[in-house]
C-alpha positions in Angstrom: 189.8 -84.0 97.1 190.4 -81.1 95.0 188.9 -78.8 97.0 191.7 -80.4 99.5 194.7 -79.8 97.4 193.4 -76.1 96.6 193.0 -74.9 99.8 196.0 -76.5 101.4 197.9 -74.7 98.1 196.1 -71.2 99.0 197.3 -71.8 102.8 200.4 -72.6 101.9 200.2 -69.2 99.7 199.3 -67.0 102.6 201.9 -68.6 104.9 204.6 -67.6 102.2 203.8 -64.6 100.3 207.1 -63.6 100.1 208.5 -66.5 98.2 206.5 -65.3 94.6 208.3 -66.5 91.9 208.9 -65.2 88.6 206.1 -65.7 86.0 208.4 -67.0 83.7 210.9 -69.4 86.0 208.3 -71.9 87.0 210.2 -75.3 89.1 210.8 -77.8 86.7 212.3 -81.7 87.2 215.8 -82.0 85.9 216.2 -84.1 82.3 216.9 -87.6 82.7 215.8 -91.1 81.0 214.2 -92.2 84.3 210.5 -91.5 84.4 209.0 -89.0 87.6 207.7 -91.3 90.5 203.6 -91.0 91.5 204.5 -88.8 94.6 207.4 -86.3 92.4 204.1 -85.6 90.0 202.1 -85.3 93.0 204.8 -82.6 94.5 205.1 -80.8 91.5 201.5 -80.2 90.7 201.1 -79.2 94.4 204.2 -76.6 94.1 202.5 -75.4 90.4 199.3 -75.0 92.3 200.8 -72.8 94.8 202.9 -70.4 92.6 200.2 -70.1 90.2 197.8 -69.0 92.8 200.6 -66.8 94.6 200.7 -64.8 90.7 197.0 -65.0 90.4 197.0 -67.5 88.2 196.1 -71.4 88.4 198.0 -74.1 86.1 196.6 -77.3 85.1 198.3 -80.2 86.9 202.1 -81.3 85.5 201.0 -83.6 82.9 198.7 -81.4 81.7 200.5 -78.0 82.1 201.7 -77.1 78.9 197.9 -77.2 77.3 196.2 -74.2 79.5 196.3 -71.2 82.2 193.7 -69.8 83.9 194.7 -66.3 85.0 192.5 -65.4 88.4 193.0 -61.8 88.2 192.4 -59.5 85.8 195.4 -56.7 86.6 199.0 -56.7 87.5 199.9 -55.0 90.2 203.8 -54.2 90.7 204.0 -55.9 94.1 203.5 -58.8 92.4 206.3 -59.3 90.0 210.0 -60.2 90.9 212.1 -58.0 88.9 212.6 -59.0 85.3 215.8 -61.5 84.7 217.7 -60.5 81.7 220.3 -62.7 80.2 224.0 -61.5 81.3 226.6 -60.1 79.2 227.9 -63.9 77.5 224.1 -64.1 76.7 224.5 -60.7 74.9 227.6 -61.5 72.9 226.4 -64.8 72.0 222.9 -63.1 71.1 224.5 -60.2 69.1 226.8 -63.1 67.4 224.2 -64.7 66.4 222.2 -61.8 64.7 225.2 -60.6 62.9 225.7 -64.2 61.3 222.0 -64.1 60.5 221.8 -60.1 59.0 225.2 -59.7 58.3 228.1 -58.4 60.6 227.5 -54.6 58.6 224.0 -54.6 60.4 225.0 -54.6 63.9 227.3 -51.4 65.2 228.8 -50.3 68.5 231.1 -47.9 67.8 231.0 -45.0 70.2 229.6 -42.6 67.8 226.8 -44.9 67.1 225.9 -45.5 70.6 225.7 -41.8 71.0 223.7 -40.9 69.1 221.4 -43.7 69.8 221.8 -42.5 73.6 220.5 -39.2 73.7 219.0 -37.2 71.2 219.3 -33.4 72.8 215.7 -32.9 73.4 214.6 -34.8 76.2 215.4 -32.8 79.4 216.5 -35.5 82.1 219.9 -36.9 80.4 220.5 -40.6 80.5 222.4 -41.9 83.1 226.2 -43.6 82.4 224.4 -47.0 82.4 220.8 -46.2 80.1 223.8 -46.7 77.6 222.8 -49.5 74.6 225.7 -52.1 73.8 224.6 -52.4 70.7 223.0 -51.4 67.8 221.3 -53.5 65.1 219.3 -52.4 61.7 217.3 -54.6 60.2 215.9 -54.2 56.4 212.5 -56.4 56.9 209.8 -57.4 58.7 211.3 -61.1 58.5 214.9 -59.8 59.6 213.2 -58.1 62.6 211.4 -61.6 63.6 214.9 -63.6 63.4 216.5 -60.8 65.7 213.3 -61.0 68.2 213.5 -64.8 68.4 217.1 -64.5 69.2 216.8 -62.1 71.8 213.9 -64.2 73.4 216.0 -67.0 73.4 218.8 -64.9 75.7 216.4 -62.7 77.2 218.0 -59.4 75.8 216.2 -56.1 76.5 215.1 -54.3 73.2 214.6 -50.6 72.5 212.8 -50.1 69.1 213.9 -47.3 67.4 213.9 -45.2 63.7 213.2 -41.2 63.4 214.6 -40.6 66.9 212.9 -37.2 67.5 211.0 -38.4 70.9 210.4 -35.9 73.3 209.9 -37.9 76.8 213.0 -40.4 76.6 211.4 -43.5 74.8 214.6 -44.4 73.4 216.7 -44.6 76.4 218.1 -48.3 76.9 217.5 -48.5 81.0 219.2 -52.0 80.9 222.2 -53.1 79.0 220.7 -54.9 75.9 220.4 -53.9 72.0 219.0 -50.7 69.9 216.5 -52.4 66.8 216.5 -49.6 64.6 214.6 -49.7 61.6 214.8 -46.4 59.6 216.6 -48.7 56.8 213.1 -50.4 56.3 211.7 -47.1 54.2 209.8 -48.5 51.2 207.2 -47.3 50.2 205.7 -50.6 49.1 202.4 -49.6 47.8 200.2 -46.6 46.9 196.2 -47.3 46.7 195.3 -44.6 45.1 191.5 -45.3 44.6 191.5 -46.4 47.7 193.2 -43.3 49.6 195.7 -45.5 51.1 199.4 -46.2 51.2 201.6 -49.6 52.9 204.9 -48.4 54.1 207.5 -49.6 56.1 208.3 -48.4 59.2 211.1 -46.5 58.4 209.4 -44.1 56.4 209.2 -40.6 57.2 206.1 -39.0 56.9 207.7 -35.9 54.8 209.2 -38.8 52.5 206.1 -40.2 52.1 204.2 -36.8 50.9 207.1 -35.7 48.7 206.4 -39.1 47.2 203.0 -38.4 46.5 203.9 -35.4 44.7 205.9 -36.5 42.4 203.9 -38.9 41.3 200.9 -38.7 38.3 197.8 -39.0 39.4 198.9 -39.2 43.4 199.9 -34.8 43.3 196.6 -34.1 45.1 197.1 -37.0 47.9 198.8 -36.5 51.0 199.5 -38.2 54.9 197.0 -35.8 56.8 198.8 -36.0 60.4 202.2 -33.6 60.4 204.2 -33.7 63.5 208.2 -32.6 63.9 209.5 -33.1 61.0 211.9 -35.8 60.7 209.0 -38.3 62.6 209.3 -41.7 60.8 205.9 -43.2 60.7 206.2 -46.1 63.2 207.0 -43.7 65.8 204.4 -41.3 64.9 202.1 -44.9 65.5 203.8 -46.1 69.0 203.2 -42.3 70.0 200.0 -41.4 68.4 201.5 -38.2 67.0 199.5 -35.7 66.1 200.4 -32.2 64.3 199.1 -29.0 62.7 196.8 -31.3 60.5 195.5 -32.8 63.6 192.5 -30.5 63.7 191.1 -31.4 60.3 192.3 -35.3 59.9 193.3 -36.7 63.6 195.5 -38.1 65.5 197.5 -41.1 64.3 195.1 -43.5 65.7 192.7 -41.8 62.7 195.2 -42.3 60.1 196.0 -45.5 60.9 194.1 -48.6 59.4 196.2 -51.7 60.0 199.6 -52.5 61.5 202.2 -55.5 60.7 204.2 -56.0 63.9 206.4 -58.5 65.2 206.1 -59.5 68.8 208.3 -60.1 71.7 209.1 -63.8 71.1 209.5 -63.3 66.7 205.8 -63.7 65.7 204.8 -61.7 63.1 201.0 -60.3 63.0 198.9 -58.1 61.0 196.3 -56.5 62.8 193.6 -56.1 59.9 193.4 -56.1 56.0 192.5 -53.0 54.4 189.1 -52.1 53.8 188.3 -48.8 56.3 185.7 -50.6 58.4 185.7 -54.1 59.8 184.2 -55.4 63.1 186.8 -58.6 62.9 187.6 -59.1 66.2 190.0 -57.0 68.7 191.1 -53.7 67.8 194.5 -54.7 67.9 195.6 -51.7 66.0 194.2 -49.8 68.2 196.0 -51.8 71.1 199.3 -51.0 69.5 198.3 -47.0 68.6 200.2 -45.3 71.5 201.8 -48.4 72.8 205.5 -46.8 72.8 207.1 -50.3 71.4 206.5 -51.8 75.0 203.9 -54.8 73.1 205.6 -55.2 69.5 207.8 -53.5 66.8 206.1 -52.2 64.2 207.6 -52.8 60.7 204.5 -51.7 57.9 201.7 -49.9 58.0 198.9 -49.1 56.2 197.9 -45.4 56.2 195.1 -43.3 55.3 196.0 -41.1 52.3 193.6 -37.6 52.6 193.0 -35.1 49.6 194.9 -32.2 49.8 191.9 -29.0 49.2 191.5 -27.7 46.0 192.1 -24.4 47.2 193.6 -23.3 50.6 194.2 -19.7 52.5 195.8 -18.8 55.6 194.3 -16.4 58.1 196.5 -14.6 60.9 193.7 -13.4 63.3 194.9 -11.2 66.4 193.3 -10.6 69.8 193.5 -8.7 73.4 193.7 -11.9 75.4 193.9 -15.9 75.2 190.3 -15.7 76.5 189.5 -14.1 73.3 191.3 -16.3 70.6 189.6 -19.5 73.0 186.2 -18.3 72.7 186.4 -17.9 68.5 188.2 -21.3 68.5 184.7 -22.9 70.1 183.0 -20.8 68.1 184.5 -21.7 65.1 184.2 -25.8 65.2 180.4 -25.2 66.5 179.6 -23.3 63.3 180.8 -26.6 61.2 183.2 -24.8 59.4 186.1 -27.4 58.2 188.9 -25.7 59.4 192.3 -27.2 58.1 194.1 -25.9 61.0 193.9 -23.8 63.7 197.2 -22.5 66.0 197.0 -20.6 69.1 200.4 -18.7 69.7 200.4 -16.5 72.7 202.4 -13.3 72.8 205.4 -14.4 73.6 205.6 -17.0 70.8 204.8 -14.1 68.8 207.7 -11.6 70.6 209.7 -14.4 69.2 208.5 -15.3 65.7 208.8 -11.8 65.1 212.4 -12.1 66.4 213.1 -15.0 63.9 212.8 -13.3 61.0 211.2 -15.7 59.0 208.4 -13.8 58.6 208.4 -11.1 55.9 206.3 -8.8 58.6 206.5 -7.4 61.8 203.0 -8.7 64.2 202.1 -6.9 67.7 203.2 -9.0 70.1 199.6 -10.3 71.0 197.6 -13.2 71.3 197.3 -14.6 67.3 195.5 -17.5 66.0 196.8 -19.2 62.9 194.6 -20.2 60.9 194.3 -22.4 57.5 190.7 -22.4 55.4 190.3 -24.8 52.4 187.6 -26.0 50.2 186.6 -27.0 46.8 187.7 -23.3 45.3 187.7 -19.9 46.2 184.0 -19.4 45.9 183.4 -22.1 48.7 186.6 -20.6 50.9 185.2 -17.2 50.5 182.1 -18.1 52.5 183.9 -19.6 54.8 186.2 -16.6 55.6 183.0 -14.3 55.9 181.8 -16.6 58.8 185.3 -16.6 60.4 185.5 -13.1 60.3 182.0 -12.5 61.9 183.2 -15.0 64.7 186.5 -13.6 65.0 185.1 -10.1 65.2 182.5 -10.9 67.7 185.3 -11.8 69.7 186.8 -8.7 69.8 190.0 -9.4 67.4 192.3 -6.7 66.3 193.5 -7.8 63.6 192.1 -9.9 60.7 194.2 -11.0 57.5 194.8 -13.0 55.0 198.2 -14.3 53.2 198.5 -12.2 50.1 200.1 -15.3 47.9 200.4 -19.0 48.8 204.1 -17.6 49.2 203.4 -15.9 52.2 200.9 -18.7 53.4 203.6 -21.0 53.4 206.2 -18.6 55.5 203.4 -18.7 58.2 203.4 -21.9 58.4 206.6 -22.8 58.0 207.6 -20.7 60.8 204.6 -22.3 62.9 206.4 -25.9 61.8 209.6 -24.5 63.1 208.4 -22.9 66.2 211.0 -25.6 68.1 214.4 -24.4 66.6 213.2 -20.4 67.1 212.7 -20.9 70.3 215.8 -22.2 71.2 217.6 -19.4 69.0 215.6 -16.7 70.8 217.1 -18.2 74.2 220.4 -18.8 73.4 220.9 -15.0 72.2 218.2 -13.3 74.6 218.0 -15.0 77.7 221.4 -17.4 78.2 223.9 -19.0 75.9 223.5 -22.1 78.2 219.6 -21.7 78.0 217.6 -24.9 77.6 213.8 -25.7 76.8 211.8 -27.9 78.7 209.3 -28.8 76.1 206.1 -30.1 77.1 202.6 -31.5 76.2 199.2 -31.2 77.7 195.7 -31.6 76.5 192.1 -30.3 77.8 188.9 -30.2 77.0 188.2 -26.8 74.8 185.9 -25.6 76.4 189.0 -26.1 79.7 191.7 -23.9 77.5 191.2 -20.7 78.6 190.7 -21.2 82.2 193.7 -23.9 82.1 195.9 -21.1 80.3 194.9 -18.6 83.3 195.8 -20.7 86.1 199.2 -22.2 84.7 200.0 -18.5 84.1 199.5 -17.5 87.6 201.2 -20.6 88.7 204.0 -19.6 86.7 204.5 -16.4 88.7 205.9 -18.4 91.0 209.2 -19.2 89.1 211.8 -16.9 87.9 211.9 -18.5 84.3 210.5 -17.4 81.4 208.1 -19.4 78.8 206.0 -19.1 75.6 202.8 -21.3 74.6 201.7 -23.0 71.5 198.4 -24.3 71.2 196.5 -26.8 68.7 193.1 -26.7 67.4 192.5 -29.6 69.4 193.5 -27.9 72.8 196.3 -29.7 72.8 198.9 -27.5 74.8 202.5 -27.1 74.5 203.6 -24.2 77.2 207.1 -24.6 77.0 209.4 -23.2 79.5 213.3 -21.9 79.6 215.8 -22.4 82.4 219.1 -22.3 83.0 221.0 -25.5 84.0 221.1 -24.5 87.5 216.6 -24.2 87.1 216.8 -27.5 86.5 215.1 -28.8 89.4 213.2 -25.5 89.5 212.1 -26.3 86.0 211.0 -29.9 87.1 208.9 -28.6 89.8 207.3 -26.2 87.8 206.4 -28.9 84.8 204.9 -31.5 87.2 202.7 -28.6 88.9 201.3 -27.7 85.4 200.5 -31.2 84.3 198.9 -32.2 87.3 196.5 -28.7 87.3 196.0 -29.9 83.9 194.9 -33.7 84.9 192.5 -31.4 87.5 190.8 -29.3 84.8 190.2 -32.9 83.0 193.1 -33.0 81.0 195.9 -35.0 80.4 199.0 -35.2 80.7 199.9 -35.7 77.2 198.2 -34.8 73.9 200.5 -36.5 71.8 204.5 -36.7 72.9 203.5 -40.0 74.8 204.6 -41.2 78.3 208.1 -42.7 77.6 210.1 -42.5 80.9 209.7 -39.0 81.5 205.8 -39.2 82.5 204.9 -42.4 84.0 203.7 -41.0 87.7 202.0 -38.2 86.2 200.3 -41.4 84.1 199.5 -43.5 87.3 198.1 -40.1 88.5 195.8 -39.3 85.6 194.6 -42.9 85.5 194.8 -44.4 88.5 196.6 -47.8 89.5 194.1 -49.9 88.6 194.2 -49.0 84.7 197.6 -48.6 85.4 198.0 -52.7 86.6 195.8 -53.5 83.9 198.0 -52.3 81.3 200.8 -54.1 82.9 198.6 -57.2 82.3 198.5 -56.7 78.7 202.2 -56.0 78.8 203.2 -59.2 80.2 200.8 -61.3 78.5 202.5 -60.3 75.6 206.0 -59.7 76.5 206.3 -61.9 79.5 209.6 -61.8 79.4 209.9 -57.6 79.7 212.1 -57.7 76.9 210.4 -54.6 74.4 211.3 -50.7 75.5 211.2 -51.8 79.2 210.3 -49.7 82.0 208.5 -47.4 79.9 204.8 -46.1 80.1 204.6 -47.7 83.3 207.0 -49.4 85.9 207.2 -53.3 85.1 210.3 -53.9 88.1 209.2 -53.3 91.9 213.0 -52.0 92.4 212.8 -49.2 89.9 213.1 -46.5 92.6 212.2 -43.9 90.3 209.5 -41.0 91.0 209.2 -40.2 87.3 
């Protein structure tokens, strides 16, 4: 008989496959005191049945439904959601009422200035559009303040855009539907320092400059430090949805390396901790993993646990110059295959050097040449001076032209410093030497080391195709950031030119971001690096744990099948 019921259900399925429903707005009998008749139960489990199977999933008959779900597929593909429903704007009031009278009315703004600047940052290159506008913003001071404001907006269904440093690059904290900012840079204790243990809990509203001029200050934690160092101003629970990486990145990682357990509240107010603290368990799901690089599309993050590194006894900087990229890419290899533990390594080509030279915040004057950057530490100078006789042999081998070393940990800081600062030069060299209305398009790309040089060859002759002009920074990692200027008037030019390079770079066995993330700006390019299945299997995971689409929606991927958007 079951067999009966299903089939009919499946039929039934195939006959209407354009009646889905939404997961979350299953049929349900009205209240009342009267009790539902034998053949109303038999209906309803027959209707259950059929949307369940239509969304791939089957639910246990209606007096039975609440206990389990068996999904029957294991991805999500777009075509198969309705769009998301959000509550209105009475749900909104009502919802933002609600938090004020539960965090105070001081912790929720919507003055203009507020909303602009929680709008747009400056950086990202498409601008929002007159309705990726939040109604409101609201700052929370705890982990237990952020699960009272997430139950709340589950309750309304109120879209969500986490939020704290703001220095995104690829527009992760645009609001694309009317809702609420939940910004937590006023969360920024540092709650704990484990020093014999190399690890630090912080909220996550703490910067990750805050957090080393902490450690500096204090006795017996001088020598510690947070080893990954992106744009400064990066609070650490951005630097997790993102997996950030940095200069450091070489020697310590990505975030996902620095990162050994997460507190997070979900969509719905539940608050979870994704490990304790020793540095190795095998306790179940990565989950911090999960939530490394997840853009606050699963959870908000409100403390972390970091890994604390040791800052070398002794450290040096060496500013090695060559003929070509070819040449600076071959000692790279060359140096990581010889085991030497480089702190960090920084490929600038020759126009990033036409233009550091141009800052001035550099007490010399470099030929405008390929350079590598370079920082060496070790136990003491004994140990580094070793290491520099095997990086000059390498380098030299390579044909460099040039082979020096900072003459005071003065002038190894001003290298780089001005390698930290590359961003803000850039933009001053454009606005006085190509265009006061210049802009940057800045982007991100990775490959496999052994890919840069080739890569870096065949973006440069696709760039001969465009009028504009550009400059490339490179990490250790071969992590790429060829960064281009146009005019407002290049913008679509610009575009073009930017998608072109990150999909060569997807061909060479890249991707199409090292470490700025996905946000709205990249989610095609995603689809094309991964394909759709990963793609709809991510958008399972989304919706099994935000079914509602409530967290930083329609980022990373598309979760609405009438987002027309080719981004």
């Amino acid at each position: 008989m079951f067999s009966r019921s299903l089939h009919r259900a499946s039929k039934n399925c195939r006959r209407f496959p354009q009646q889905r429903l939404h997961s979350q707005r299953f049929f349900t009998p009205s209240q009342s005191n009267s009790k539902p008749s034998a053949t109303f139960n038999s209906v309803l489990t027959g209707l259950s049945l059929a949307v369940g199977l239509s969304l791939g999933f089957y639910l246990a008959p209606a007096s039975n439904s609440s206990k389990q779900v068996f999904p029957l597929s294991s991805v999500t593909p777009l075509d198969e959601l309705r769009s998301p429903q959000y509550g209105n704007h009475e749900d909104l009031v009502k919802c933002v009422q609600e938090i004020s009278q539960i965090l105070g009315e001081n912790a929720v703004k919507n003055s203009d200035a507020e909303l602009d600047h929680h709008t747009d940052n400056g950086f990202n290159p498409s601008k929002p559009l007159p309705h990726q506008r939040p109604k409101y913003v609201v700052y929370p001071t705890s982990t237990e303040e952020v699960s009272d404001v997430m139950k709340i907006v589950n309750k309304y269904s109120i879209p969500v855009v986490p939020y704290s440093g703001g220095t995104s690059l690829e527009g992760h904290t645009y609001s694309t539907r009317p809702g609420i900012v939940l910004n937590t840079s006023k969360m920024n204790k540092i709650l704990q320092v484990n020093v014999d243990d190399l690890d630090a809990v912080v909220q996550a509203g703490v910067g990750w400059q805050q957090l080393n001029e902490h450690l500096s200050k204090h006795e017996n934690m001088e020598a510690l430090m947070l080893g990954c160092d992106c744009g400064p101003g990066a609070h650490i629970c951005g630097m997790v949805s993102t997996n950030a990486s940095g200069i450091s990145a070489t020697r310590y990682g990505s975030m996902a390396l620095n990162v050994i357990s997460i507190k997070a509240v979900l969509a719905d107010g539940t608050i979870i901790k994704t490990k304790h603290r020793p540095r190795k368990s095998s306790a179940g799901y990565n989950l911090t993993g999960l939530l490394v690089g997840s853009e606050g599309t699963l959870a908000v993050v409100t403390e972390v646990i970091v890994k604390l590194q040791v800052k070398p006894a002794y450290e040096t900087v060496a500013v090695v110059q060559f003929p070509s990229v070819n040449d600076c890419t071959r000692s790279m290899a060359s140096f990581f295959k010889s085991g030497i533990p480089l702190n960090a390594v920084e490929l600038l080509d020759s126009d990033m050097m036409r233009c550091v030279n141009y800052s001035g915040l550099v007490s010399r004057k470099y030929e405008n040449i390929p350079t590598l950057f370079i920082k060496i530490g070790g136990l003491n100078k004994t140990v580094v001076g070793e290491y520099i006789k095997e990086i000059r042999s390498i380098s030299h081998a390579n044909k460099c032209v040039m082979f020096e070393f900072a003459k005071s940990s003065q002038e190894a800081e001003e290298l780089f410093s001005a390698r930290k600062n590359a961003l803000y030069m850039m933009l001053d060299y454009a606005y006085n030497e190509i265009s006061p209305d210049a802009k940057m398009w800045i982007t991100d790309c990775a490959v496999p080391l052994s890919k840069l040089a080739s890569t870096l060859e065949e973006l440069n002759e696709m760039m001969k195709e465009y009028p504009m002009q550009h400059m490339v920074l490179g990490h250790g990692d071969a992590n790429l950031h060829y960064d281009i200027f146009y005019t407002p008037d290049q913008y679509e030019m610009c575009k073009e030119a930017v998608e072109k390079m990150a999909k060569l770079t997807i061909a060479n066995e890249g991707t199409c971001s090292g470490e700025h993330g996905i946000g709205a700006g990249k989610r095609a390019l995603l689809e094309t690096e991964l394909g759709e299945d990963t793609i709809s299997m991510m958008r399972k995971l989304k919706l099994a744990l935000d079914p509602k689409r409530l967290l930083n929606p329609d980022k990373v991927f598309k979760i609405d099948p009438l987002d027309e958007s080719n981004e």
